[in-house]
Backbone as CSV, one residue per row, in Angstrom:
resi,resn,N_x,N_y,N_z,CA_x,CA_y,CA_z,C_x,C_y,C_z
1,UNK,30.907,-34.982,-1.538,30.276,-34.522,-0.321,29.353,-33.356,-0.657
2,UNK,28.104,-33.399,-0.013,26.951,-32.615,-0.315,27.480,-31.213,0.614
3,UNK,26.882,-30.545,0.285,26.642,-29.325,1.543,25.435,-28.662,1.125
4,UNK,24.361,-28.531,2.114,23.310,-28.424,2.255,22.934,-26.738,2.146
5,UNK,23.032,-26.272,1.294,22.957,-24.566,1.657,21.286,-23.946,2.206
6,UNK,21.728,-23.191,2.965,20.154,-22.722,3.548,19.648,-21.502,2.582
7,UNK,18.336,-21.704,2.847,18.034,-20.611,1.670,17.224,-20.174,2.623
8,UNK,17.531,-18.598,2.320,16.737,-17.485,3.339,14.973,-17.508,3.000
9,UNK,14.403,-17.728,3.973,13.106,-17.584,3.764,12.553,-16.212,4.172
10,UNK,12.068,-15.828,2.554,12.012,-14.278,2.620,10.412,-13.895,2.340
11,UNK,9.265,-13.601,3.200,8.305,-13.490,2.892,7.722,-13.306,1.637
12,UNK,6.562,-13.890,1.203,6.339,-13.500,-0.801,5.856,-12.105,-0.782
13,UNK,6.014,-11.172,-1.676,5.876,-9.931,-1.552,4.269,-9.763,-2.271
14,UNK,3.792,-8.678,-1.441,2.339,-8.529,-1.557,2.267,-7.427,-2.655
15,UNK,2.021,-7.293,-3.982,1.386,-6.183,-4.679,0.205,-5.273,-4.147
16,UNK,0.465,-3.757,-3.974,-1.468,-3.036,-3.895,-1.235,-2.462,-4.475
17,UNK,-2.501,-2.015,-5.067,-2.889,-0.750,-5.773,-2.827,0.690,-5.308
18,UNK,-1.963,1.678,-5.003,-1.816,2.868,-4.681,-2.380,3.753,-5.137
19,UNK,-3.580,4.992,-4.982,-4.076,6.003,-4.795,-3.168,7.059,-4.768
20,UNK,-2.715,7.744,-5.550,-2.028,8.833,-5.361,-3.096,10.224,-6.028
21,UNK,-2.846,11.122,-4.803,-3.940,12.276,-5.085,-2.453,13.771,-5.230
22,UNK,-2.744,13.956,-5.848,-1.653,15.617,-5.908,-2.374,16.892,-5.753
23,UNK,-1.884,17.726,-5.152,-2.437,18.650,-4.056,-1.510,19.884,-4.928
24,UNK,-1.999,20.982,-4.097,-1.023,22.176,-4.256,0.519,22.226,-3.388
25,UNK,0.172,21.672,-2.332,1.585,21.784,-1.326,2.185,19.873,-1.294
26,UNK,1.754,19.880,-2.106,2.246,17.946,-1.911,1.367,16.598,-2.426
27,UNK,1.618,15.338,-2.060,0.838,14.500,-2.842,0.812,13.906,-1.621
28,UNK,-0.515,12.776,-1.644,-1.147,12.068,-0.811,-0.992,10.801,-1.364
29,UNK,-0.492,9.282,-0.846,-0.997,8.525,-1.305,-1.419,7.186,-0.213
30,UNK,-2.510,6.197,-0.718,-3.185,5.559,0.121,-3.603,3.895,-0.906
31,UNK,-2.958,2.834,0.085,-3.331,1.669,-0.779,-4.921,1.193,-0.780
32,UNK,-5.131,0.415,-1.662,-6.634,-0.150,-1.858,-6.183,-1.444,-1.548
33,UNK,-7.242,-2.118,-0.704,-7.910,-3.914,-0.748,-6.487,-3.812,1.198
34,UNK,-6.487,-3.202,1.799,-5.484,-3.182,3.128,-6.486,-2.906,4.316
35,UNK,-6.457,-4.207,4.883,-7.622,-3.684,6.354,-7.169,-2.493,6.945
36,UNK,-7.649,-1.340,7.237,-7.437,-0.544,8.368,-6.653,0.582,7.435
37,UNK,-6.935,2.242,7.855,-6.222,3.393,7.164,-4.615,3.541,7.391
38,UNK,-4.194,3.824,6.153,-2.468,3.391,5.981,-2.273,4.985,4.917
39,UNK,-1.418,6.146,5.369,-1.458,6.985,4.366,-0.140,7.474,4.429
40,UNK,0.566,7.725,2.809,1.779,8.448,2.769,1.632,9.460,2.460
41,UNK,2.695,10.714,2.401,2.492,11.597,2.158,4.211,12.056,1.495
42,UNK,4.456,13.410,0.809,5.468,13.704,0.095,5.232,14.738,-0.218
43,UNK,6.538,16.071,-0.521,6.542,16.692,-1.512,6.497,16.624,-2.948
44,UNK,6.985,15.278,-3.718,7.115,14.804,-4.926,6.294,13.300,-4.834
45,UNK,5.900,13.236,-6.320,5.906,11.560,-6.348,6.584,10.404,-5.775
46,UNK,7.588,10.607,-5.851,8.381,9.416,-5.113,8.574,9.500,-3.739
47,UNK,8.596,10.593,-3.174,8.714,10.673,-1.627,7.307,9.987,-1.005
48,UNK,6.153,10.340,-1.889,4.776,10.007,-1.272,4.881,8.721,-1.016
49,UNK,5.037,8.027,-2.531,5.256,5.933,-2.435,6.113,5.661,-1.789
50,UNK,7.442,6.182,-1.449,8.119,5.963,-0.436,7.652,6.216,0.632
51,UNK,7.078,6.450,1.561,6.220,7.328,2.361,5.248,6.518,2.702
52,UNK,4.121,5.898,1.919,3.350,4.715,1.932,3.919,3.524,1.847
53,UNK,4.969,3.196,0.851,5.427,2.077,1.166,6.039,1.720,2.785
54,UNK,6.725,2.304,3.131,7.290,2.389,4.570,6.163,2.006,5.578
55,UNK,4.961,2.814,5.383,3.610,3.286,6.325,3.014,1.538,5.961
56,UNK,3.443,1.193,4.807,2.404,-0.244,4.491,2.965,-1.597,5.358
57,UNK,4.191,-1.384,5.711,5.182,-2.349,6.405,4.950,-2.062,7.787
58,UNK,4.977,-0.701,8.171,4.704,-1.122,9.483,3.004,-0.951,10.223
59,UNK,2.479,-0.978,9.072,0.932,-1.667,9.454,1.334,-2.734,9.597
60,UNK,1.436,-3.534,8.538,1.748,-5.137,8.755,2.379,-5.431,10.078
61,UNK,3.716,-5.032,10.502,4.377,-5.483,11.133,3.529,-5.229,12.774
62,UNK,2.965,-4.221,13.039,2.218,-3.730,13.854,1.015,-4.518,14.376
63,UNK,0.281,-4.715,13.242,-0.989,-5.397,13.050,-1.201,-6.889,12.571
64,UNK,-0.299,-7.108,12.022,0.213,-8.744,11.545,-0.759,-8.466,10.094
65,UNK,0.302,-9.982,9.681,-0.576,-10.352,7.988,-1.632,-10.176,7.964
66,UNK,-2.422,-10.622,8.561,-4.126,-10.170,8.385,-4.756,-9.409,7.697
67,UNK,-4.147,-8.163,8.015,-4.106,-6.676,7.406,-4.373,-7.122,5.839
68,UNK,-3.248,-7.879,5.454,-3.502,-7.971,3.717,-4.832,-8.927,2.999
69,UNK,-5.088,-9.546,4.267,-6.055,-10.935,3.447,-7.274,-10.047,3.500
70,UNK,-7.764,-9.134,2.033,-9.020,-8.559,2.055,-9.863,-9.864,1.341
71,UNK,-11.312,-9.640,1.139,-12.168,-10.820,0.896,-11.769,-11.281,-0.073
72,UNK,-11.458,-10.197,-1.185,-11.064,-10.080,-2.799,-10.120,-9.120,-2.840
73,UNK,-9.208,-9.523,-4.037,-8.182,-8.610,-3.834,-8.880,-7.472,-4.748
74,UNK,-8.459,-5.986,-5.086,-8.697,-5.152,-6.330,-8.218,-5.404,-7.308
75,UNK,-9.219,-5.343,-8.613,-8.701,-5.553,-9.695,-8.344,-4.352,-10.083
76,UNK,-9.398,-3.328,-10.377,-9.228,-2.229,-11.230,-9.655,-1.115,-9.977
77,UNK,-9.145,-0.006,-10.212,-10.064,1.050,-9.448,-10.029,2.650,-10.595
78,UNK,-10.803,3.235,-10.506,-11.749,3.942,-11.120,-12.053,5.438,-10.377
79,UNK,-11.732,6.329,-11.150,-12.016,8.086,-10.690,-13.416,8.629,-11.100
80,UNK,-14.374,8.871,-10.461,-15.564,9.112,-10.438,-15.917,10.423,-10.445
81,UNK,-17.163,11.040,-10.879,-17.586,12.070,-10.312,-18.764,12.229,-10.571
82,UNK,-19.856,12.705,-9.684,-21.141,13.247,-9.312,-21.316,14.447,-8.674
83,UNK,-22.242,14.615,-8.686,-23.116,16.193,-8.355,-24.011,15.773,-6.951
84,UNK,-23.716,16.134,-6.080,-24.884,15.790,-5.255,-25.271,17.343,-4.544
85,UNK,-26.084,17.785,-4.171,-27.251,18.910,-4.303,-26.787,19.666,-2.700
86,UNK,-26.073,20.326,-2.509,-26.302,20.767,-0.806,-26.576,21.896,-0.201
């Protein structure tokens, strides 16, 4: 005799790329390729991604999947700097 076991259907989990900026009083962090502004924040590293991670779920949940389908996902992202004249 068979028995049919159910298997939990558990959404596929979305990878982003996180932005973490460190400050004097704390760290900032913010995902890339996510429709619409999503930001964590922390005294330490891990409180921040914890902090964003949390903030990234309930965009989603708020705003629905959508949120994640950017045109292209990010491959790489890149710290810049210029001079501009003011």
């Amino acid at each position: 005799m068979k028995q049919n076991a159910k298997k939990s259907k558990r959404p596929a989990a979305k990878a982003f790329k996180i932005i973490v900026e460190k400050y004097a009083d704390g760290y900032v962090a913010y995902p890339l390729g996510l429709k619409g502004v999503v930001v964590g924040e922390g005294d330490t590293y891990e409180e921040a991604m914890a902090d964003v991670k949390s903030a990234i779920r309930f965009h989603v949940d708020t705003f629905g999947k959508d949120v994640m389908e950017g045109e292209s996902p990010v491959l790489e992202a890149f710290v810049a700097e210029t001079e501009v004249a003011g």
